[in-house]
Backbone as a printed PyTorch tensor [residue, N CA C, xyz], in Angstrom:
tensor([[[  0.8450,  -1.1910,   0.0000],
         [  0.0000,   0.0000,   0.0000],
         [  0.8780,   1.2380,   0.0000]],

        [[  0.5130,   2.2440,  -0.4930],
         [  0.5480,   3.9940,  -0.5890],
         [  1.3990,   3.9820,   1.2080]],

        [[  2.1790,   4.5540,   1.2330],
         [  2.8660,   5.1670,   2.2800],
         [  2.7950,   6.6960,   2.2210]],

        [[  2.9690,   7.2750,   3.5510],
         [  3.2270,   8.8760,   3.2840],
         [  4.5990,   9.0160,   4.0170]],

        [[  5.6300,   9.5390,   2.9200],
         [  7.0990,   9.2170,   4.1550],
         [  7.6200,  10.8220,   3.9610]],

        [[  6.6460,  11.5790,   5.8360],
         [  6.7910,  13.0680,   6.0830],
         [  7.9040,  13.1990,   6.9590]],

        [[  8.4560,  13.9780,   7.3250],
         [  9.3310,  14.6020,   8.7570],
         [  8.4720,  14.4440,   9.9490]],

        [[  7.4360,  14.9520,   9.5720],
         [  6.5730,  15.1670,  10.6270],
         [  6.0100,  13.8150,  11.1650]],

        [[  5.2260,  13.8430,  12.5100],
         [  4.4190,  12.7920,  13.2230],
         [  3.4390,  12.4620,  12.6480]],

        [[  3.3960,  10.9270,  12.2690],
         [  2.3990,  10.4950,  11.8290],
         [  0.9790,  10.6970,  12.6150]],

        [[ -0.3170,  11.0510,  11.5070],
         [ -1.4480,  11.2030,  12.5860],
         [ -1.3850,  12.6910,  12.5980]],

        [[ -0.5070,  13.5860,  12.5040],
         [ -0.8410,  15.1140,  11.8230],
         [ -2.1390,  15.2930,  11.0080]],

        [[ -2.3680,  16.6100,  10.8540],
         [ -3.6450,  16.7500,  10.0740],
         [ -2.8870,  16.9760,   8.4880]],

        [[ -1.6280,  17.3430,   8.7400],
         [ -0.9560,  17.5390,   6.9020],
         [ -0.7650,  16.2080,   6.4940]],

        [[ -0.4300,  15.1220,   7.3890],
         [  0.0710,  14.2180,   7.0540],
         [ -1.2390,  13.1490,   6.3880]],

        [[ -1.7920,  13.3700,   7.4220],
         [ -3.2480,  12.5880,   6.5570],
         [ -3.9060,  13.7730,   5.6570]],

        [[ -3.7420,  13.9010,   5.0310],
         [ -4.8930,  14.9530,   3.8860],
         [ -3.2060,  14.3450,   3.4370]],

        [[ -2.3060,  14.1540,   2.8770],
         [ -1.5030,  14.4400,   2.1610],
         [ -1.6140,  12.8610,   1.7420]],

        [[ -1.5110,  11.7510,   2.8780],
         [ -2.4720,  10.0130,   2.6940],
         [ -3.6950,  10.3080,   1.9830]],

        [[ -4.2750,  10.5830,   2.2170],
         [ -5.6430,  10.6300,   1.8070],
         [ -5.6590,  11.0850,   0.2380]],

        [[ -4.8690,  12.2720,  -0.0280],
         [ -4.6660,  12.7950,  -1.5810],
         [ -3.6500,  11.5380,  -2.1570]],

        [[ -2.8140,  11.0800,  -2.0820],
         [ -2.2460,   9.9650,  -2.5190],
         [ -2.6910,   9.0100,  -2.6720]],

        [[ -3.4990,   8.3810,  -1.7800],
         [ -5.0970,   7.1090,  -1.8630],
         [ -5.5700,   7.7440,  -2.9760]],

        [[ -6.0510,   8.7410,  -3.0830],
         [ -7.2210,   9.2900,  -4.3800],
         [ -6.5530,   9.3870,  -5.6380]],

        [[ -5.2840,   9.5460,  -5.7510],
         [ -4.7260,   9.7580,  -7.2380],
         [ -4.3660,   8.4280,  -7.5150]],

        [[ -3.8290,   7.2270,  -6.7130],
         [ -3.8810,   6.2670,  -6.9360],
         [ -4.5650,   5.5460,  -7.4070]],

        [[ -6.5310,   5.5450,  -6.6810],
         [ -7.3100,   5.1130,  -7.2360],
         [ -7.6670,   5.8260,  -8.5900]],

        [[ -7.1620,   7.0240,  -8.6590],
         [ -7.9050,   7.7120, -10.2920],
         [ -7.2550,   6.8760, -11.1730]],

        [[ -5.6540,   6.8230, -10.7350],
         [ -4.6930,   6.6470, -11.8430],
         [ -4.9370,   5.2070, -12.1950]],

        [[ -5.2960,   3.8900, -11.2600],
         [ -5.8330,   2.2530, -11.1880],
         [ -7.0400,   2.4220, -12.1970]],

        [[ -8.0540,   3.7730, -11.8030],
         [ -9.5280,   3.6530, -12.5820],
         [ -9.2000,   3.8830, -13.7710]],

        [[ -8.2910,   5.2990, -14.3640],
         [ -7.9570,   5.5950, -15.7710],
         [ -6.8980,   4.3680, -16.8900]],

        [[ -6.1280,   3.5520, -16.4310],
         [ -5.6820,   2.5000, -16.5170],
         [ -6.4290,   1.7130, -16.8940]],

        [[ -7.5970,   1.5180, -16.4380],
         [ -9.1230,   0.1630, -16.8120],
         [ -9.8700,   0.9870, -17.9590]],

        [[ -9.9250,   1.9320, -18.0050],
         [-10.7470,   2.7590, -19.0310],
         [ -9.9660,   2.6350, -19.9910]],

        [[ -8.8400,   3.3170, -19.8590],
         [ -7.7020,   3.0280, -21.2790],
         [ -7.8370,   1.5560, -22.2680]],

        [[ -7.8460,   0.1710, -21.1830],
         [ -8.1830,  -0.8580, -21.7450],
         [ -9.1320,  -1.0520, -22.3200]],

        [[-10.3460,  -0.8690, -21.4390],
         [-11.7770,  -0.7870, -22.5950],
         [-12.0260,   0.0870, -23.9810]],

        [[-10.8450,   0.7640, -23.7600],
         [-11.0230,   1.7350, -24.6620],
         [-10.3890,   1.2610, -26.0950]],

        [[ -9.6400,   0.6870, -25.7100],
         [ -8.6270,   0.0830, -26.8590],
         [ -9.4380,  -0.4110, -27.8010]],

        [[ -9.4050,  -0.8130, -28.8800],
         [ -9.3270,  -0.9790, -30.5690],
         [ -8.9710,  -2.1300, -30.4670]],

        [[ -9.9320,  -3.3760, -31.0020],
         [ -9.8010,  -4.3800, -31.4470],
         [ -9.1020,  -4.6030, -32.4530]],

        [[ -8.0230,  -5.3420, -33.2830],
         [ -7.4940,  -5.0080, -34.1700],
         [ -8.1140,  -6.6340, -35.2350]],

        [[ -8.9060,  -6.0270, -36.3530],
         [ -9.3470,  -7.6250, -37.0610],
         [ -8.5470,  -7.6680, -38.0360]],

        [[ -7.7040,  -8.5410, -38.0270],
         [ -6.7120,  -8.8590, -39.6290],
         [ -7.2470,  -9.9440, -40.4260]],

        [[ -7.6180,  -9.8330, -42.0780],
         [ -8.0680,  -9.7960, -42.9550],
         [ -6.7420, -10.5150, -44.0650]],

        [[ -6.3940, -11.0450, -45.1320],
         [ -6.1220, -11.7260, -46.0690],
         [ -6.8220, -11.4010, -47.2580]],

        [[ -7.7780, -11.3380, -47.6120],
         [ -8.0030, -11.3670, -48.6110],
         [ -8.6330, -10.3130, -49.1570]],

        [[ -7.7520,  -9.4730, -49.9060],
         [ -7.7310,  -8.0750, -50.4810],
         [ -8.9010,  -7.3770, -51.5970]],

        [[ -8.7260,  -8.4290, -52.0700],
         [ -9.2510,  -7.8160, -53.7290],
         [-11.0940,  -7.7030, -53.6990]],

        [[-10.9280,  -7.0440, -54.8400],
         [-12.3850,  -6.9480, -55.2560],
         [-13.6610,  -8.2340, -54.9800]],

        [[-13.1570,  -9.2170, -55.0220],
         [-13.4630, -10.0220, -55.3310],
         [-14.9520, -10.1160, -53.6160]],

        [[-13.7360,  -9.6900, -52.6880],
         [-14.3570,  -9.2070, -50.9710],
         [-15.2260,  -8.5510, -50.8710]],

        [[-14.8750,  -7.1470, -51.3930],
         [-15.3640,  -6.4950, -51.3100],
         [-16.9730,  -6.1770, -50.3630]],

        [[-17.3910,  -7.1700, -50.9200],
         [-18.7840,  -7.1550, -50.1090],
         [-18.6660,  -7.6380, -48.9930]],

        [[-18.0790,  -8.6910, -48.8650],
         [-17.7510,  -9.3260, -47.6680],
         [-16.9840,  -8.4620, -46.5810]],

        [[-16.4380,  -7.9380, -47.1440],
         [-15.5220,  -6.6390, -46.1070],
         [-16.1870,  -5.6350, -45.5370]],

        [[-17.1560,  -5.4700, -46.5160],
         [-18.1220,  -3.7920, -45.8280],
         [-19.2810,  -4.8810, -44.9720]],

        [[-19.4910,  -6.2490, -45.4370],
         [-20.6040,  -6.7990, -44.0300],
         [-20.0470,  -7.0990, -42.9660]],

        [[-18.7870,  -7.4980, -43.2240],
         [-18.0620,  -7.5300, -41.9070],
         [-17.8750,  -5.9170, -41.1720]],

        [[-17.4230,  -5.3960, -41.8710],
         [-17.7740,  -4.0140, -40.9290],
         [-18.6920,  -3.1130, -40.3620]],

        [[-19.7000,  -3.4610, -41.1990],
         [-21.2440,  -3.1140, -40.6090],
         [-21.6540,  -4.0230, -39.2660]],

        [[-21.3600,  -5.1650, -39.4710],
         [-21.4480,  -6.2620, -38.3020],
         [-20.5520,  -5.0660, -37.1460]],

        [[-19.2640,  -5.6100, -37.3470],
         [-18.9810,  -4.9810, -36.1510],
         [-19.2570,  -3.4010, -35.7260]],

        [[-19.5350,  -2.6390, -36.6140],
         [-20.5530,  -1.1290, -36.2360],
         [-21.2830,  -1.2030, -35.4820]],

        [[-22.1070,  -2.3610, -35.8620],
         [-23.4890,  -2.9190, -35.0440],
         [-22.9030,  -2.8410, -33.5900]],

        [[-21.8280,  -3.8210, -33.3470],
         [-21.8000,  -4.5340, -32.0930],
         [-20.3610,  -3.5590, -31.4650]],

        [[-20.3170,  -2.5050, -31.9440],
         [-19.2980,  -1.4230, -31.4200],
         [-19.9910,  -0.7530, -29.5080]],

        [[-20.9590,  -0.9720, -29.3910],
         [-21.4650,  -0.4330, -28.4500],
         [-21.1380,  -1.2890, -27.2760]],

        [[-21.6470,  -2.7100, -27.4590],
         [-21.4790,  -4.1920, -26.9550],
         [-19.8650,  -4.6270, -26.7560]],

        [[-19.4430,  -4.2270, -27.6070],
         [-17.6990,  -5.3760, -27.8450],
         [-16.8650,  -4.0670, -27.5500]],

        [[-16.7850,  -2.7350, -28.0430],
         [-16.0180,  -1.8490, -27.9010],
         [-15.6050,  -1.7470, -29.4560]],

        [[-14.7840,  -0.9310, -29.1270],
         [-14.1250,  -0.8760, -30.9920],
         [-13.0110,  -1.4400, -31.9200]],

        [[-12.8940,  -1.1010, -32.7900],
         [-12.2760,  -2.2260, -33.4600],
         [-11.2820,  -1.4810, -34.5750]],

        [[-10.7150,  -1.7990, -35.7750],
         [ -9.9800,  -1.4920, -36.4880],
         [ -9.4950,  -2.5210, -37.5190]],

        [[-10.1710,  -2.5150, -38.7210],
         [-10.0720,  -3.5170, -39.9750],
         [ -8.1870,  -3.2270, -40.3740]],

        [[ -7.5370,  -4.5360, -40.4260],
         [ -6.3340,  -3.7660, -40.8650],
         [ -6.1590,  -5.1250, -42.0150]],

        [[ -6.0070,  -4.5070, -43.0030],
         [ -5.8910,  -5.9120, -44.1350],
         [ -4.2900,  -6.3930, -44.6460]],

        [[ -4.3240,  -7.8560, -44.3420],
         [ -2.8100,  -8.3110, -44.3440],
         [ -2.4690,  -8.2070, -45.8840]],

        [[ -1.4800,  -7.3400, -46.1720],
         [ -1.1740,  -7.2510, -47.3280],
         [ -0.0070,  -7.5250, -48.1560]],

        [[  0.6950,  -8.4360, -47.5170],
         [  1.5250,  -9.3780, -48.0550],
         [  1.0880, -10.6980, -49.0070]],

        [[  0.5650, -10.2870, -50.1780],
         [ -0.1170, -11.4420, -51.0580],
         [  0.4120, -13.1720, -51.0460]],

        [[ -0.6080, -13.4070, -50.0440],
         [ -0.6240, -14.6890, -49.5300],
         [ -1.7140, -15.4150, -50.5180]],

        [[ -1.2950, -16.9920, -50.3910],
         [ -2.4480, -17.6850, -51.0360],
         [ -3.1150, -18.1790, -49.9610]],

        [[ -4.2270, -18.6040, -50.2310],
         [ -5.8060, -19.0220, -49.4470],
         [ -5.5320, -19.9030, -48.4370]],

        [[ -4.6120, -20.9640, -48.3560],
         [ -3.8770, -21.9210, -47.9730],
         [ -2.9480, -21.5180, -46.6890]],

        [[ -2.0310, -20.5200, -46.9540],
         [ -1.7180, -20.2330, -46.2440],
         [ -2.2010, -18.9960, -45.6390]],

        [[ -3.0290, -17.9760, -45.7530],
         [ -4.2770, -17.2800, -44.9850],
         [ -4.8470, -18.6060, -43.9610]],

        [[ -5.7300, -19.2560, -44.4720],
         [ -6.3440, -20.2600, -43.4530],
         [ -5.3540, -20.7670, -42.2500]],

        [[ -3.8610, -20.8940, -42.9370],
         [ -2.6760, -21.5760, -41.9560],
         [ -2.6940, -20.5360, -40.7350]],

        [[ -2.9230, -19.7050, -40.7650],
         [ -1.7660, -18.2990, -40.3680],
         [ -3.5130, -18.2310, -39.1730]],

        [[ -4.5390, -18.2460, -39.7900],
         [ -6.0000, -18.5370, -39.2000],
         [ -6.3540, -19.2740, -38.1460]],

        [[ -5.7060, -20.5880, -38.3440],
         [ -5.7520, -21.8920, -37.6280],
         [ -5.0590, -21.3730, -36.6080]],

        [[ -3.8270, -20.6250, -36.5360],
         [ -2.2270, -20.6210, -36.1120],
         [ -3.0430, -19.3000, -34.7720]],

        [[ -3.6900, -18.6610, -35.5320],
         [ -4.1400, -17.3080, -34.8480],
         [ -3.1410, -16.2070, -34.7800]],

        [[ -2.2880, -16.1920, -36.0760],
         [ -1.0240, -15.0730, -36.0540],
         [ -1.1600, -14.4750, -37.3110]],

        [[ -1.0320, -13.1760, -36.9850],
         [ -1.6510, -12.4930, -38.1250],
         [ -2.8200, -12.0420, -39.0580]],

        [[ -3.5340, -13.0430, -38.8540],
         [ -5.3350, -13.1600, -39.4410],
         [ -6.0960, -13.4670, -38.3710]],

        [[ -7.2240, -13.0150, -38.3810],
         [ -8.2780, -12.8620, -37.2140],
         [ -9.7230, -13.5810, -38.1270]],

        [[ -9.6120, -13.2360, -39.2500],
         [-11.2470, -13.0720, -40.3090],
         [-10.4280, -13.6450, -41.6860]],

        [[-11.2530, -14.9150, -42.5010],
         [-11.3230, -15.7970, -43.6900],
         [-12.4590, -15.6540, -43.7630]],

        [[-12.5870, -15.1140, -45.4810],
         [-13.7540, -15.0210, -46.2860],
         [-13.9100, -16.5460, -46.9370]],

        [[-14.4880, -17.5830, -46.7000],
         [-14.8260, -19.0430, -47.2880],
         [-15.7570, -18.7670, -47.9440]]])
């Protein structure tokens, strides 16, 4: 726990208001720390680029629009190192790098 290390006798009236303000920035700084996390950006990685998605990409992002309120937020980032389907699914299975396969 929070210490207060004064000159003075513990049990002072500076010394506690000065505990007491240190308890409180502690807990702000523990509460703003948990908010920061919720706050964070899901990150969904994607494979498969082309036109071909297209549709599939904007329902996937409407989906998660939807559920932005529920899940928190997110951030489409598309892997763009032209991979084949094969190894997208690998990398899928693996859970490194790809999050979302269009089948």
């Amino acid at each position: 726990m929070i210490t207060c290390c004064l000159k003075r006798k513990r049990g002072t009236k500076t010394a506690i208001a000065v505990e007491v303000f240190i308890r409180k920035l502690y807990i702000c700084l523990v509460f703003a720390g948990y908010v920061s996390v919720l706050a964070a950006e899901e990150s969904i990685r994607y494979f498969q680029t082309d036109l071909r998605y297209a549709y599939r990409i904007e329902l996937l992002q409407l989906a998660l629009d939807k559920t932005t309120e529920s899940y928190g937020g997110y951030k489409l980032q598309p892997f763009t190192d032209g991979i084949t389907q094969g190894r997208g699914v690998s990398l899928l299975k693996q859970g490194n790098f790809v999050n979302v396969a269009f089948l």
